[in-house]
MIKELO-790741 format. One record per residue (C-alpha): residue in one letter; x, y, z. Coordinates in pm, whole numbers, padded with zeros to 5 digits. Layout:
// MIKELO-790741
a  X  Y  Z
...
//
This chain:
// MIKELO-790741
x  -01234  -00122  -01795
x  -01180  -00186  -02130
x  -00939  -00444  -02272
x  -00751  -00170  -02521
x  -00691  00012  -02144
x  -00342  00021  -02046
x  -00227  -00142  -01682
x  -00115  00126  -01423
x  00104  -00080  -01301
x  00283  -00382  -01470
x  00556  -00636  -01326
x  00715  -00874  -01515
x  00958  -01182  -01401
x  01050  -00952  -01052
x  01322  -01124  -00882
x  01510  -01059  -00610
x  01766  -01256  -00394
x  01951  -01251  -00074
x  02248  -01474  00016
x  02127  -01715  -00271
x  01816  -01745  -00140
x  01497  -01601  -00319
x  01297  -01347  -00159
x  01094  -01275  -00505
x  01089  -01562  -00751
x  00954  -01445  -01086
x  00654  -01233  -00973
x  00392  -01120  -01239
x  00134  -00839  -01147
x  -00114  -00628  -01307
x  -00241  -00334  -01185
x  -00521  -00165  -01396
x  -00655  00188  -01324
x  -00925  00260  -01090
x  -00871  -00073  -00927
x  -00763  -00247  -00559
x  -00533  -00499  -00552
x  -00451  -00673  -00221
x  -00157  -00830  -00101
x  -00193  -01140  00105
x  00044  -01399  00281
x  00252  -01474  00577
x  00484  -01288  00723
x  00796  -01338  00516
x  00620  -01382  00189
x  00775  -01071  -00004
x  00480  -00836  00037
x  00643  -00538  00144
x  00981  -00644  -00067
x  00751  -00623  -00361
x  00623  -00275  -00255
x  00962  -00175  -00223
x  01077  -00290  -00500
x  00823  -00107  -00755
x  00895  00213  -00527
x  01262  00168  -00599
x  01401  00136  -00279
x  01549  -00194  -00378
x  01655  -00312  -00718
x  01511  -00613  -00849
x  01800  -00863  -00941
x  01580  -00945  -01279
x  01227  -00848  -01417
x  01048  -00565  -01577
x  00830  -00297  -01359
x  00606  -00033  -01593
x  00451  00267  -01480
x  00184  00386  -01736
x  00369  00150  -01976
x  00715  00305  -01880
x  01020  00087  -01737
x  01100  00223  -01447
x  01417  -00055  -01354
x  01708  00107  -01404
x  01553  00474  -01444
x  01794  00752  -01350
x  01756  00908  -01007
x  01676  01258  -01114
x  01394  01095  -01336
x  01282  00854  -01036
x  01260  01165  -00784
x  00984  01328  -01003
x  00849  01029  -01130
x  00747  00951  -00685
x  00517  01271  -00661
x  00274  01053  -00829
x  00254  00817  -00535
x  00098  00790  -00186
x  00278  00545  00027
x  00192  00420  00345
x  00495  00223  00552
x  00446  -00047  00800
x  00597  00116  01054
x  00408  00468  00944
x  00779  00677  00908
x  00654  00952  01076
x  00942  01209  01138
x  00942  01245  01504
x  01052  01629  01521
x  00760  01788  01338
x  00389  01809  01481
x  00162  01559  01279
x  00066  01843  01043
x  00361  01934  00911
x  00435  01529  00887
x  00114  01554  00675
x  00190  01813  00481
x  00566  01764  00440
x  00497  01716  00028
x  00280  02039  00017
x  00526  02258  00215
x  00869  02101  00009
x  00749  02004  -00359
x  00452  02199  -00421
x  00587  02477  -00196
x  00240  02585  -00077
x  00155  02832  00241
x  00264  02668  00554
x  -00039  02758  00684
x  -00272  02638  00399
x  -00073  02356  00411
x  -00150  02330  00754
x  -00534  02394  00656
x  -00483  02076  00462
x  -00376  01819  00704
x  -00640  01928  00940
x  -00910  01808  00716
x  -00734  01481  00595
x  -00724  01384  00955
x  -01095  01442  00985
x  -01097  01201  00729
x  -00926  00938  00897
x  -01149  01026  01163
x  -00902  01237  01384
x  -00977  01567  01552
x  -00828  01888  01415
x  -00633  01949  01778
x  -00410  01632  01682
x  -00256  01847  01433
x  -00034  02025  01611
x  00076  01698  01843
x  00431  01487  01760
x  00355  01178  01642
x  00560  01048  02014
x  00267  01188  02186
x  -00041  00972  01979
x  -00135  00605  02007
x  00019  00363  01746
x  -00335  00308  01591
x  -00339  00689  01560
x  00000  00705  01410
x  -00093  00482  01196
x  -00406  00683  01063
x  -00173  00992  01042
x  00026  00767  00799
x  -00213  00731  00584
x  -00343  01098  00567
x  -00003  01218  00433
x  -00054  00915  00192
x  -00377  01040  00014
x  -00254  01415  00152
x  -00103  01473  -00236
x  -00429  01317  -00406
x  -00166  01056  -00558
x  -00323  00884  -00840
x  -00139  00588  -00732
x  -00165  00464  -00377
x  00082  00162  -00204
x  -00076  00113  00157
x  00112  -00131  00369
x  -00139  -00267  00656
x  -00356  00007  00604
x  -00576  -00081  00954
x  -00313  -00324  01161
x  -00393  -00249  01520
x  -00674  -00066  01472
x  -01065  -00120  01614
x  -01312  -00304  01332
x  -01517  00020  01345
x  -01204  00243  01263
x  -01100  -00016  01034
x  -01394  00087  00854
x  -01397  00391  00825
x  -01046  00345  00654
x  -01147  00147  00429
x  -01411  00282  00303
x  -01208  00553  00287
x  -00948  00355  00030
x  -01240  00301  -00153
x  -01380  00643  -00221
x  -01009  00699  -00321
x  -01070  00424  -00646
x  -01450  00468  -00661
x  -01476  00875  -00658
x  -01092  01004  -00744
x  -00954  00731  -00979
x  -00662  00605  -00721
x  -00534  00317  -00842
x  -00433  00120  -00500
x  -00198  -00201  -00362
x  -00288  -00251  -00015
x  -00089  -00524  00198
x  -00374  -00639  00406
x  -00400  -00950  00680
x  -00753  -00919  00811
x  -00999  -01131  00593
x  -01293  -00846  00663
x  -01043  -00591  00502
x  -00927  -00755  00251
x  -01343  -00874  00128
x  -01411  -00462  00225
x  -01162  -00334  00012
x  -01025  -00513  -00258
x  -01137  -00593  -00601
x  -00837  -00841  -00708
x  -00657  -01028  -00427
x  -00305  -01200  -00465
x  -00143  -01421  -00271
x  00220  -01473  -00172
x  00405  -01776  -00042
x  00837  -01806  00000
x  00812  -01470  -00310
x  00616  -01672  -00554
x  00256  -01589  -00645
x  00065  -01880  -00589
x  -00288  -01761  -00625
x  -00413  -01460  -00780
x  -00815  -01406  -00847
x  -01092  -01173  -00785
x  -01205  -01093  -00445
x  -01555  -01276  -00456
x  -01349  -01601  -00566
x  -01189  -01618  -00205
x  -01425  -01839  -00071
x  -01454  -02099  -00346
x  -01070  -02182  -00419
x  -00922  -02489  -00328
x  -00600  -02345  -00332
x  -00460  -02488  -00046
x  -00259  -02181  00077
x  -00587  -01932  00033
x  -00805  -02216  00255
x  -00556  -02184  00514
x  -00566  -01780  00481
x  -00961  -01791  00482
x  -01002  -02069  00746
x  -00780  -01881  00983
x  -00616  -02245  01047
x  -00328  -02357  01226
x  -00309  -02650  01070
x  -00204  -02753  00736
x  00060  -02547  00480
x  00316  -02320  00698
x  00244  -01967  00617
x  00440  -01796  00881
x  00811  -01796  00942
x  00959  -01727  01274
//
């Protein structure tokens, strides 16, 4: 990266409130192209708010969010509807849509924007789920009749099923095995390394998070109170990353019930 080389990404100030309290408090973040930023913090922290929030799907109360150096805050919703093709979004909770086999939950994009064969589409979801190391006779499966750690690999093939130069992955490998786990991240990686993805991953497992990201930052109560690069992890004294690291129980509350 050069320093002349315009962030992908870009938030400035991001605030958002509920009931007076503060669920984002003035969050800065750079993305840059060809990079992977992770998301860490406890539950509660305004991780997936903040993913939200630069999807629009909530309006921040104050800040700026750039795309490719455009403000996207306020952007009309005819303008916002085209300006999402670019993007690959996993949810938390996957969002599969329970009435259509996992192929056509795959290929949903494909089949309604691009308006490509139904059965080429089809052609296409069978080999993104080889490459999140399903077999082709899961496509034609509902998602009711699959494990949730294959639901949630069937989440992220209609993610990356678009080749989005911009991917948002919400606990890309929650409940998955440390082999599979892998294997999906290494996938995420091939995305930056051999397509040019730019990628925000919400990640809690420490082995992920070393496997996959280049730039880690922290949230704590929607403020950013650590942000570095990944190899830096380990020699912070930032109280809050020690904790994360260490795995303790004791010390700074980083979980609300």
């Amino acid at each position: 990266m050069t320093g002349a080389e315009q962030p992908k990404i870009h938030l400035s100030g991001v605030t958002r409130a509920f009931d007076n309290v503060r669920a984002l408090d003035a969050v800065d973040l750079t993305l840059m192209p060809r990079q992977s930023l992770v998301l860490i913090g406890g539950s509660g922290s305004g991780k997936s708010l903040l993913l939200k929030c630069i999807l629009g799907l909530v309006t921040p109360g104050s800040g700026s969010i750039e795309v490719d150096g455009a403000e996207t805050v306020g952007m009309a919703d005819n303008e916002r509807m085209a300006w999402m093709k670019r993007f690959g979004v996993l949810f938390q909770r996957q969002g599969l849509f329970d009435s259509m086999p996992i192929w056509e939950n795959i290929s949903f994009r494909l089949i309604n924007e691009d308006k490509i064969n139904p059965a080429v589409a089809r052609d296409k979801a069978i080999v993104r789920l080889g490459q999140v190391g399903l077999p082709p006779e899961t496509a034609d499966l509902f998602p009711s009749e699959v494990s949730g750690g294959m639901q949630k690999r069937v989440g992220l093939a209609r993610a990356i099923a678009t080749d989005p130069d911009i991917l948002l992955l919400d606990e890309p490998t929650a409940g998955l095995d440390p082999i599979m786990s892998n294997v999906i991240g290494d996938l995420i990686k091939e995305r930056v390394g051999d397509l040019g993805a730019s990628v925000i991953s919400i990640v809690s497992d420490l082995a992920v998070v070393r496997n996959i990201a280049d730039n880690v930052m922290m949230l704590h109560e929607g403020q950013v109170v650590w942000s570095g690069d990944v190899g830096e992890l380990d020699e912070t004294d930032n109280p809050y990353v020690r904790q994360f690291v260490t795995q303790s129980i004791e010390g700074l509350s980083l979980i609300h019930i």
